[in-house]
N, C-alpha and C positions, 0 to 999 in steps of 0.2 A: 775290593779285591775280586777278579774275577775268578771263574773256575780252570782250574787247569785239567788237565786232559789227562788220560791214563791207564795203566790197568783196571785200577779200581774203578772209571766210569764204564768202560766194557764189561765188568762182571755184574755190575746193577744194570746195565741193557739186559744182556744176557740172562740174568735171574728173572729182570720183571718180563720180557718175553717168553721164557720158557714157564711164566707164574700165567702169562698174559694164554698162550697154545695150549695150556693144560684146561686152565678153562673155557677154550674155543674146541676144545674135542670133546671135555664133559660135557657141555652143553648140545654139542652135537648128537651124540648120542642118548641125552633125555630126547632133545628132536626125534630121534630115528624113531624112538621105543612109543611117544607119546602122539605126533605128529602125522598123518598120513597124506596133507597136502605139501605142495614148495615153500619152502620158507625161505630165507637168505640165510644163506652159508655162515656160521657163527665163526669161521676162518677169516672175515673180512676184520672183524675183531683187533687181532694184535695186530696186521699189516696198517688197519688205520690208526691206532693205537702208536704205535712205534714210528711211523715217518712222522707225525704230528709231535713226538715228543720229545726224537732222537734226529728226525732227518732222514735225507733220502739214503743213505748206504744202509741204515737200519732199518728203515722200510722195504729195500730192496732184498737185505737178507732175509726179513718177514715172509713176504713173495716167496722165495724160494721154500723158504722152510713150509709156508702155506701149502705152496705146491706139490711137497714131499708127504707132509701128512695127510693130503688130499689121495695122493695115488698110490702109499705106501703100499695096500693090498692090490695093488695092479689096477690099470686102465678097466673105466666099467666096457663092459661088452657093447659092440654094437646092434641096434636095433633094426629088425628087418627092415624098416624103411627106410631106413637112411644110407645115403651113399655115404664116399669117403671122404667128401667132403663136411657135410654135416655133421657127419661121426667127431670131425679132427675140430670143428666148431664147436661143439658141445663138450669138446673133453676141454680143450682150449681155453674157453671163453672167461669161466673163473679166475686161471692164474695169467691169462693176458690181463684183465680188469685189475688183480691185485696189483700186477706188476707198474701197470698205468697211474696206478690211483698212488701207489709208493714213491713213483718218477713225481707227479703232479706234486700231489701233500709234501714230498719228502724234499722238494726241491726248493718249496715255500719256504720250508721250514729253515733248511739248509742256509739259504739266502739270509733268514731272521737272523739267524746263529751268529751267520759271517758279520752282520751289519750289527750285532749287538757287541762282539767282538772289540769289532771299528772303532763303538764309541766307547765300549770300557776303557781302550789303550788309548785314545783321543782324552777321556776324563784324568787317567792317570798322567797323560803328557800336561796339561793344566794345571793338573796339581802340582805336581814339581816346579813348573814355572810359578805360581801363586807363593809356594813356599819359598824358593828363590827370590820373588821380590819382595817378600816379606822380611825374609833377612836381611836383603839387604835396602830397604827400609829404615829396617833396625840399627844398621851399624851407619846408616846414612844420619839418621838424627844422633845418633852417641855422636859422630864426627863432627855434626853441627853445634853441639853443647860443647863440645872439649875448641872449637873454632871461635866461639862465644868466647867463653872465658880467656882463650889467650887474648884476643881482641879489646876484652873489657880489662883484661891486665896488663894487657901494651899499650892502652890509652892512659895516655897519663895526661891530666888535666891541671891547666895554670892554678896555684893561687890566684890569680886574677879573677881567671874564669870563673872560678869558684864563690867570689868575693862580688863580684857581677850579679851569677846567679842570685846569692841572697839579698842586696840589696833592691834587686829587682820583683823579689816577690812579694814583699809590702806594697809595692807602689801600683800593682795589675790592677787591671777593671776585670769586668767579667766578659770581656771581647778576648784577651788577651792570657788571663789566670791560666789556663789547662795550660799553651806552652811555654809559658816559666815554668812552672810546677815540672812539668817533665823533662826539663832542662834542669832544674835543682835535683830531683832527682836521679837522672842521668849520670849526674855529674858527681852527687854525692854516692852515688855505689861501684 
């Protein structure tokens, strides 16, 4: 059976992302308090997290929320040496990467989704067929047995025939025994 889709798989994204940013901002700020050189932003966390698990709309909401918590207390200031260009690369370059890396992962993943999809509904169209000729399998040998018996009940066999049969099976070699025998028998049921 596969999974079907719903509110209830939105509120488990939803919980485990917002379970997944609480621990990418704790952890951020052990970094601030503990840390004094660059480290890699513990926000890449849920966005890679979530397109690898959910797919790219879930990674792309990631990104965004990434984004939001990134500049929630405002854009950092620019530094005297940078123009406006550098400035908008720097502030930039995070939630561009997130957003890239959510398209990329989340699009794989998307793809897997759809292609796993494919072949649940693919497994279940076979079954159905499999059980279908099972049944009728089933109702093909009853039809054979009840085809049998009228057959072996509308055969109606000579006293001759019959009288044939057994004087002929005293007389077999062993060339010949098995079909008498199956002809006496035949004839006698």
């Amino acid at each position: 059976p596969g999974r079907v889709g719903g509110a209830h798989d939105v509120d488990v994204v939803a919980f485990g992302g917002a379970l997944l940013f609480g621990v990418a901002v704790l952890a951020k700020q052990v970094l601030l308090a503990l840390v004094s050189g660059p480290y890699p932003n513990p926000l890449w966390l849920p966005v890679i997290v979530l397109s690898l698990q959910h797919g790219m709309a879930a990674g792309l909401a990631a990104a965004i929320v990434a984004a939001g918590v990134q500049y929630w207390g405002g854009l950092p200031p620019a530094l005297m040496t940078e123009d406006m260009y550098g400035y908008i690369g720097r502030v930039a370059a995070e939630p561009v990467g997130w957003t890239a890396v959510a398209f990329l992962l989340g699009h794989i993943r998307s793809r897997q989704s759809a292609n796993r999809s494919g072949l649940e509904a693919e497994l279940a169209e076979s079954r159905r067929h499999c059980a279908a000729v099972a049944d009728l399998c089933a109702d093909l040998r009853t039809r054979t047995e009840l085809l049998e018996r009228q057959i072996a009940a509308n055969a109606r066999c000579s006293n001759v025939d019959i009288a044939e049969a057994v004087s002929e099976l005293p007389r077999a070699s062993w060339e010949n025994f098995v079909p008498r025998l199956t002809r006496f028998v035949a004839l006698m049921t």
